[in-house]
C-alpha positions as CSV (number, residue, x, y, z in Angstrom):
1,X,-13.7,24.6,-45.1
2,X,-16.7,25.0,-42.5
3,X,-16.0,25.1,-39.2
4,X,-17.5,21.9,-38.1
5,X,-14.7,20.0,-40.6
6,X,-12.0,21.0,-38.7
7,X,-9.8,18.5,-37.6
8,X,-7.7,19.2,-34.7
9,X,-4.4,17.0,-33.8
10,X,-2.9,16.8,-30.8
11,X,-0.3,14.7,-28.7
12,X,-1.1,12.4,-25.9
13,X,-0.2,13.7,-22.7
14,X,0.4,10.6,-20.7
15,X,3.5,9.9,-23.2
16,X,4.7,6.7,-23.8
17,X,5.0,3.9,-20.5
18,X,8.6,2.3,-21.3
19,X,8.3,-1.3,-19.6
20,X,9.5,-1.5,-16.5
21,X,11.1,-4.8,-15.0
22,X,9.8,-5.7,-11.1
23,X,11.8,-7.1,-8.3
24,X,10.2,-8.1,-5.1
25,X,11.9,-6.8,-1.5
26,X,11.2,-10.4,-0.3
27,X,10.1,-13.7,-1.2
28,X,6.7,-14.3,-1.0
29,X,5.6,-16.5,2.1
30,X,4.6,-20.0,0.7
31,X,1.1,-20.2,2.8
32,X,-0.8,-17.4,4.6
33,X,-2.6,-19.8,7.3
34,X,-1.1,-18.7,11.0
35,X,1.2,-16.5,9.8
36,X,1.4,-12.8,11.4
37,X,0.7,-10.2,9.0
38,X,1.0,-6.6,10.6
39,X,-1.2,-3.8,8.4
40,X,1.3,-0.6,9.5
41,X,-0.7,2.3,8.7
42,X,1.6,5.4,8.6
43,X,0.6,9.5,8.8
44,X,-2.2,10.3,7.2
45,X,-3.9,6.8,6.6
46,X,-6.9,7.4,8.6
47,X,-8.8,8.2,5.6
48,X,-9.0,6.9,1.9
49,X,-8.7,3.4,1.0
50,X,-7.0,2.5,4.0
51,X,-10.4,2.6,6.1
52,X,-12.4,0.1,4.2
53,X,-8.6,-2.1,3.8
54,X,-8.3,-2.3,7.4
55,X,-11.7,-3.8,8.1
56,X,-11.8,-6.2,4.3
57,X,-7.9,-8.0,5.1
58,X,-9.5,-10.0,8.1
59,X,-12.4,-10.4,6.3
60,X,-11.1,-12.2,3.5
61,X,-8.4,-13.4,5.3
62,X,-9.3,-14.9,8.8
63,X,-6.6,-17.4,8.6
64,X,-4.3,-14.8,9.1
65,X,-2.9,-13.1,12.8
66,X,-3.5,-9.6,11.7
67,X,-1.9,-7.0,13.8
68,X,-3.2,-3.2,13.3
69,X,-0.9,-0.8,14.1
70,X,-0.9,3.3,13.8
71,X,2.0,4.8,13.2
72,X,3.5,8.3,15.3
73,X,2.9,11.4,13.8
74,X,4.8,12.0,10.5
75,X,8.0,14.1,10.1
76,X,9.0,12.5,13.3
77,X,11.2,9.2,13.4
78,X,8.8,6.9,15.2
79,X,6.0,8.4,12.4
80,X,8.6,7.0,9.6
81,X,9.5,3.0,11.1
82,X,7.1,0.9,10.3
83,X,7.5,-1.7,12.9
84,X,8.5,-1.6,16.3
85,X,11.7,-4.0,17.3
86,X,8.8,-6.7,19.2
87,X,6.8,-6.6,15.9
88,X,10.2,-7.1,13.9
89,X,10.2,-10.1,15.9
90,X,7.2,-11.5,15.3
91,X,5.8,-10.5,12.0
92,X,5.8,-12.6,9.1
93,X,5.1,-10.1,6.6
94,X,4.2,-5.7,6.4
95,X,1.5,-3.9,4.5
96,X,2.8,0.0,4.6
97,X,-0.3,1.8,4.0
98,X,0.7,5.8,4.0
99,X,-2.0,8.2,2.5
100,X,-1.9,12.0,2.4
């Protein structure tokens, strides 16, 4: 056999994906118009997708009350709490947004 009919076999390193059943933390809110979204973006966030996501939500969704928040420096317990107790309050709904 010549070298160039060599066949070569060899397993799939991503494996097999066993299906995996989703449940959601909350319900989702029933309209989007006037509610108060916050965009909490934790340690690290200033860079990667979160730049262009902080600047396209309002965009697309100017029916919205965005609130933009930065979150304290991580490994502390501020940098870890998404939402202060006033936002708690008043927010409808959370995007967590963490990159390192």
């Amino acid at each position: 056999m010549a070298e160039k009919d060599k066949v070569y076999k060899f397993l799939n390193p991503i494996g097999i994906q066993e299906p995996v059943e989703q449940h959601g933390l909350a319900p989702r809110l029933d309209k989007l118009d006037g509610k108060n979204i916050t965009l909490s973006i934790g340690a690290g966030g200033e860079q990667g997708i979160l730049i262009p996501l902080r600047k396209m939500l309002p965009e697309r969704y100017p029916q919205v009350n965005w609130n933009i928040s930065f979150a304290a420096p991580h490994a502390t317990k501020a940098g870890s709490i998404a939402l202060t107790e006033e936002e708690q309050k008043t927010t409808d709904a959370l995007i967590r947004g963490v990159v390192w």
